[in-house]
Structure formats: structure tokens, C-alpha cells
C-alpha positions in Angstrom: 115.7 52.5 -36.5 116.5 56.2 -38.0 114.1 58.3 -38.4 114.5 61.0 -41.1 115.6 61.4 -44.4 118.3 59.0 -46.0 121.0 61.7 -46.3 120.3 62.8 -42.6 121.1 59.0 -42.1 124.4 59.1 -43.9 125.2 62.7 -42.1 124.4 61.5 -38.8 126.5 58.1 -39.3 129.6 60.6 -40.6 129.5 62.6 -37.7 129.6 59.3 -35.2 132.6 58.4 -37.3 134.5 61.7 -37.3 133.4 62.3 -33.3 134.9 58.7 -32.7 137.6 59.2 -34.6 137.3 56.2 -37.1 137.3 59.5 -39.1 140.7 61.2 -38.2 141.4 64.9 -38.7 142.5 65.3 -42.3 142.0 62.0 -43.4 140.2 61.4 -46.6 137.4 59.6 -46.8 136.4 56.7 -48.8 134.8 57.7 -52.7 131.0 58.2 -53.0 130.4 54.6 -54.4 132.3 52.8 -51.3 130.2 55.0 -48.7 126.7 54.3 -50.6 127.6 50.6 -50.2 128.2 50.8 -47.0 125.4 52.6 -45.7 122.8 51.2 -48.0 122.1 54.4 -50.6 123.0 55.8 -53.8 125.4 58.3 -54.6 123.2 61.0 -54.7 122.1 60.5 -50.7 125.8 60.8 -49.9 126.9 64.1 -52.1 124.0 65.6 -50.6 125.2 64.4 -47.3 128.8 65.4 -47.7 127.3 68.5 -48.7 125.7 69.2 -45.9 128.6 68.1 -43.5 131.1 70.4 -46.0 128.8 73.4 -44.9 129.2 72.7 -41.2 133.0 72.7 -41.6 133.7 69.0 -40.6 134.2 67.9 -44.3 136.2 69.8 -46.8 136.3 68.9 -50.6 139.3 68.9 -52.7 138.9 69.1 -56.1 140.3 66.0 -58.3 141.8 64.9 -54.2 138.3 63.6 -52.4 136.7 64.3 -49.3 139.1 64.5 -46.1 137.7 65.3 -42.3 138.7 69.4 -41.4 142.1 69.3 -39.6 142.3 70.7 -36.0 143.0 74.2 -36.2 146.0 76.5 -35.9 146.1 78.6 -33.2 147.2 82.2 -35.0 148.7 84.4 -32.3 148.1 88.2 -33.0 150.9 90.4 -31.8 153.1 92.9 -32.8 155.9 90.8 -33.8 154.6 87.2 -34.5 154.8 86.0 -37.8 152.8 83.0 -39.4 155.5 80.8 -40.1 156.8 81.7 -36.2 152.9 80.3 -35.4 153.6 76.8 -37.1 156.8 76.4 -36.1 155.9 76.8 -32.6 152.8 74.5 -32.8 155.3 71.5 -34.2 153.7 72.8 -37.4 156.4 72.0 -40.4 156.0 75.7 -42.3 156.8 75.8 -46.2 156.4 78.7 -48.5 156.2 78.8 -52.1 156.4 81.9 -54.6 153.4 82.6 -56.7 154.7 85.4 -58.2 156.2 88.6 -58.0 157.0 92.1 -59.4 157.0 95.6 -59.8 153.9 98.1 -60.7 152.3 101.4 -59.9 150.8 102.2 -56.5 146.8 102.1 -56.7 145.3 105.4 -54.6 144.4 102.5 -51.3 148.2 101.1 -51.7 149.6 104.5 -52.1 147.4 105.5 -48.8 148.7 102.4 -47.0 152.5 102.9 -47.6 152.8 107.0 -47.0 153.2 107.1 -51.3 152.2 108.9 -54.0 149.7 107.4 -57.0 151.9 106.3 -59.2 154.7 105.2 -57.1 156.7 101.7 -58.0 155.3 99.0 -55.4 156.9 95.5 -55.2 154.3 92.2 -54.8 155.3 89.1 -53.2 152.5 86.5 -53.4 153.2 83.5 -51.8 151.4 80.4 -50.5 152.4 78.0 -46.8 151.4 75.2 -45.8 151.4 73.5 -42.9 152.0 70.0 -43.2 152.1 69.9 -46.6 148.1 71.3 -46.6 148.4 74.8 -47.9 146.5 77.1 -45.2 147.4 80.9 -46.4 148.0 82.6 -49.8 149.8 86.2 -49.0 149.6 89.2 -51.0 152.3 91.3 -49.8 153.1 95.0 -50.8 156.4 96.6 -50.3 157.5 100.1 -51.1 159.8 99.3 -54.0 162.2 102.9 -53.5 162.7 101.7 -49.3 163.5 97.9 -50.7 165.5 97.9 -53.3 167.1 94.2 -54.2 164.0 92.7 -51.9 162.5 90.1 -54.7 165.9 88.5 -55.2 166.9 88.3 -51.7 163.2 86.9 -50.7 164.0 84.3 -53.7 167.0 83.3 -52.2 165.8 82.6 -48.5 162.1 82.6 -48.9 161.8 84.3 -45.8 160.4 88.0 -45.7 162.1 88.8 -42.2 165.5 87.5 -43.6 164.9 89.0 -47.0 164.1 92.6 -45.1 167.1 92.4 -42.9 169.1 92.2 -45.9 168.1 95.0 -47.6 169.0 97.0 -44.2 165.1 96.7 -42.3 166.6 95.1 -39.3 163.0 95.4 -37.6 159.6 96.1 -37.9 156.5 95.8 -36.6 153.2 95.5 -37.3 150.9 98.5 -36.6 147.6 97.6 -37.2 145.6 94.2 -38.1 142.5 93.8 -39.3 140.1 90.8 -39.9 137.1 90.4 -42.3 135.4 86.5 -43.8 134.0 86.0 -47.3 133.4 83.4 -49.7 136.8 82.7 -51.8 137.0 83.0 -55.5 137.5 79.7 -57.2 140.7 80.3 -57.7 141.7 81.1 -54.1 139.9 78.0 -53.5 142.0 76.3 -55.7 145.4 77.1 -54.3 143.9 76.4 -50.9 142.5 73.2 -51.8 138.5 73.8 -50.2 135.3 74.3 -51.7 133.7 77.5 -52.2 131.2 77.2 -50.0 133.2 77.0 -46.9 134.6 80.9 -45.7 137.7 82.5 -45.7 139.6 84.9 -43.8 141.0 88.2 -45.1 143.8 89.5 -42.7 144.8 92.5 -43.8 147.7 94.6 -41.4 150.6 97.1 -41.8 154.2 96.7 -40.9 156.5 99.9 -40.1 160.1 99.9 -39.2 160.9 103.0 -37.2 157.4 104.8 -37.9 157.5 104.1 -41.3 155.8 101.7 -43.4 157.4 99.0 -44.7 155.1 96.5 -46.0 151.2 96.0 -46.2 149.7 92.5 -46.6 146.6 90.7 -47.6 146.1 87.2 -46.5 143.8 84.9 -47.4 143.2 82.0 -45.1 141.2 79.1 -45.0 139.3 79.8 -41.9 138.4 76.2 -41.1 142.2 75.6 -40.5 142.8 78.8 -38.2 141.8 80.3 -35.0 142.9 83.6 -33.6 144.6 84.1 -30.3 145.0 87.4 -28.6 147.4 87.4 -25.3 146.0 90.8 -23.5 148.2 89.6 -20.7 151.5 89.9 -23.2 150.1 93.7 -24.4 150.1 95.0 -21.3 153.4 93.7 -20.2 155.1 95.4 -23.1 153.0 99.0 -22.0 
């Protein structure tokens, strides 16, 4: 017989499901009524225990969707060239992008910094949000210098592809220079568009692109960090020293 307290019960019995398998990666799980019948407790004992299982990133709750199982991860390869939608597509992931938004405004002093401008300067912003498998994993802030791009927003429109909308405007290639990686809690609405709670952490991913030592783009990205790991090939660095 258990020991414990009635949600520990319910967490523990979740858990043996989920390691099992009974509970699939992103499968939803039945409502709060159909669990407390079938482990004997209210509905109270089973929020708290899906709350406790949501902060140990093996549960994720969707607003208005329910309560599915965390998916296996995404290995994220870090590189100079690789892409995200090159990551999914090479992990039989199926990558989609939509638009968010996107325009034209002055350069901030941090943006200005990033992108060799002056304060003041017109910057273009692309946000966007993939998915793979249809469950949304990154919103992207990109920043483009508007005067080195002209024509990107309607090309990117068109092929909803940044690499094909760059080649376009004449940026055959680039590169990224620099990455960096930081985890916070996400806004409500970031956890919104990612469909998570905001309890569970997100990555920030923030890098610069140049294109013959000059900087073409500098990006943002917000990612759900229970759907992404990070992969570093030291091996592939030093084969292109």
C-alpha cells in the first residue's frame, strides 16, 4: 500500500505510466475528472499532482488544450551555418513557419550596437513562430538592417524562408558570428504562442549573422526549453580551422 500523501500517489502512478509508456510522448492526457476516478481522489489531488509533474518537465499544460506528456527533444545543433528549420528537417522533423508580424522602425542604442548602426537608423523585424510537428517550439525575433535589405519583408512573405529571402535581396551567404544562450520564465504571452505553462523555462538564444564581415541580421529566439537540447560538434569546428 502507498505511503505518502494522495497527490504523491497520483504523481507516482503518472510517472509509472509515462516511464511505461501507456503515457506516450505528446499525448494528452485524460481531463481531471477521468484521472480522479480512476485513481480514487478528487480533482484537487490531481491539479496539485499535475502540478507538481508540470514543474519536473514531464507534463506540460496547454491552455483551453489539456494536459499532454513533454515530447522527446530536438537535438539543436550549434554551428556556424545551421539553421533551425535545417535541425528539423534533418531529425524527420516536418518544419513550418508562420509570420507574426513585421516592419520597419528606428534602431534602439543595443540594436544599433548589434548591426554596426547609428541610433536612429531604419531596422526591419521579422517575428515568426515553427513548429515542429505541428507543436510550435520557437518564436523568432529577427532584426535586419533595413538600408543592406531592401525588398526583404516581401520576399520573406513570399517564400517564408530567411535564407531564400536573403539570397534574393543579393546576401548569398552568411554566417553566424556569435551565439549566446540565457533561460527565464516566459511572459504569458510567449507562453501562449508556445502553448506551455509559465512555470516551465525558456530559452533565449540570442546570435549575430554577418555576410562578408558585416552584419546582416541579429535574432532573438525564444524556445520552449523542454522541447530542445543543444548539440555542439567540437570535432566539426576544428575540421573547418
Amino acid at each position: 500500500m502507498f505511503q505518502g500523501k494522495r497527490w504523491e500517489y497520483v504523481r507516482a502512478k503518472i510517472e509509472e505510466n509515462i516511464a511505461s509508456d501507456r503515457f506516450a510522448p505528446g499525448e494528452k492526457l485524460p481531463n481531471d475528472i477521468e484521472l480522479a476516478r480512476l485513481y480514487g481522489v478528487n480533482r484537487h489531488t490531481v491539479r496539485y499532482a499535475i502540478r507538481a509533474l508540470e514543474q519536473q518537465g514531464l507534463l506540460r499544460v496547454e491552455q483551453g488544450r489539456g494536459t499532454f506528456v513533454v515530447e522527446n527533444t530536438t537535438p539543436y545543433l550549434l554551428s556556424t551555418e545551421t539553421r533551425l528549420t535545417d535541425n528539423l528537417l534533418a531529425h524527420g522533423r516536418l518544419a513550418r513557419r508562420t509570420i507574426l508580424s513585421g516592419g520597419t522602425g528606428p534602431a534602439d542604442d543595443r540594436l544599433a550596437k548589434h548591426l554596426a548602426l547609428k541610433p536612429g537608423d531604419d531596422v526591419l523585424r521579422i517575428d515568426t513562430l515553427s513548429y515542429q510537428d505541428e507543436i510550435p517550439i520557437v518564436i523568432a525575433h529577427s532584426y535586419f538592417p533595413a538600408q543592406r535589405v531592401p525588398g526583404l519583408l516581401d520576399e520573406f512573405s513570399g517564400v517564408n524562408s530567411i535564407s531564400t529571402a536573403l539570397k534574393r535581396v543579393g546576401i548569398t551567404s552568411y554566417s553566424q558570428q556569435w551565439v549566446q544562450i540565457n533561460a527565464r520564465m516566459p511572459t504569458e504571452e510567449e507562453a501562449r504562442l508556445l502553448g506551455m505553462s509559465t512555470v516551465s523555462p525558456v530559452f533565449i538564444k540570442e546570435n549575430l549573422d554577418c555576410s562578408d564581415g558585416v552584419p546582416i541580421k541579429y535574432g532573438e529566439n525564444v524556445l520552449c526549453a523542454s522541447r530542445i537540447s543543444f548539440f555542439i560538434d567540437f570535432n566539426d569546428l576544428r575540421r573547418k580551422e
